[in-house]
C-alpha angles and dihedrals in degrees: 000000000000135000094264095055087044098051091225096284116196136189113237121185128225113293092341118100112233121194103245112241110222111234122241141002125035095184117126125264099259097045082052096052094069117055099210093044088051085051096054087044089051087045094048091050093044084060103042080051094047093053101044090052086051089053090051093044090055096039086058090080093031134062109273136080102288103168097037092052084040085054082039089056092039085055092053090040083055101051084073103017125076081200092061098042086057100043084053091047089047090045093043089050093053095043091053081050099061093037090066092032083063097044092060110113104225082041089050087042091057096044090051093044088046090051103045087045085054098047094054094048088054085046091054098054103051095048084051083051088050101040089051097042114015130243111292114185098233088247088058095047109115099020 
């Protein structure tokens, strides 16, 4: 699907007045004009995109910014696929949502009051562990 099949649908939210985002490919005009060039390019793309989300994939066990390089890919996947472009709206949407949802106040107080309740129980435990067997350096242990 291209802009032109799509007639250039936006999302516009409640009484603001969002500028509509225009559906499908970003590719320049020459490169639309040939099919089989636009195919190639849609192939090139699909790869680059491909690549970048296995790196991501890969990256989530390991040290590295794994989410950040997979939405990387999905925004390269989204400068040539309406699917893409969707599944970022959507993510984007979500993401805008909790962060609100964080920045709520009674939300924000919980979280504190969680935390700090947390952090005392784990305090706790380890003065109650160092209180019943001492405090070994790792390296002395067994000795």
């Amino acid at each position: 699907m291209n802009a032109e099949s799509d007639g250039g649908r936006g999302a516009s939210t409640g009484g603001a007045t969002a500028v509509p985002q225009k559906l499908g490919s970003k590719a320049p005009h020459f490169v639309k004009r040939s099919r089989t060039l636009h195919m190639s390019w849609q192939v090139g793309i699909f790869i680059v995109g491909l690549a970048v989300v296995v790196g991501g994939i890969i990256m989530l066990p390991l040290p590295g910014p794994g989410w950040l390089v997979i939405f990387a890919g999905m925004a390269i996947w989204a400068t040539e696929f309406v699917w893409a472009q969707l599944v970022l709206r959507w993510t984007k949407r979500k993401v805008t949502e909790a962060a609100h949802k964080a920045l709520d106040p009674k939300v924000r107080r919980r979280n504190i009051i969680l935390t700090t309740i947390g952090a005392v129980i784990i305090v706790a435990g380890l003065a109650v562990y160092v209180w019943q067997f001492g405090f070994a350096m790792p390296w002395n242990i067994g000795r």
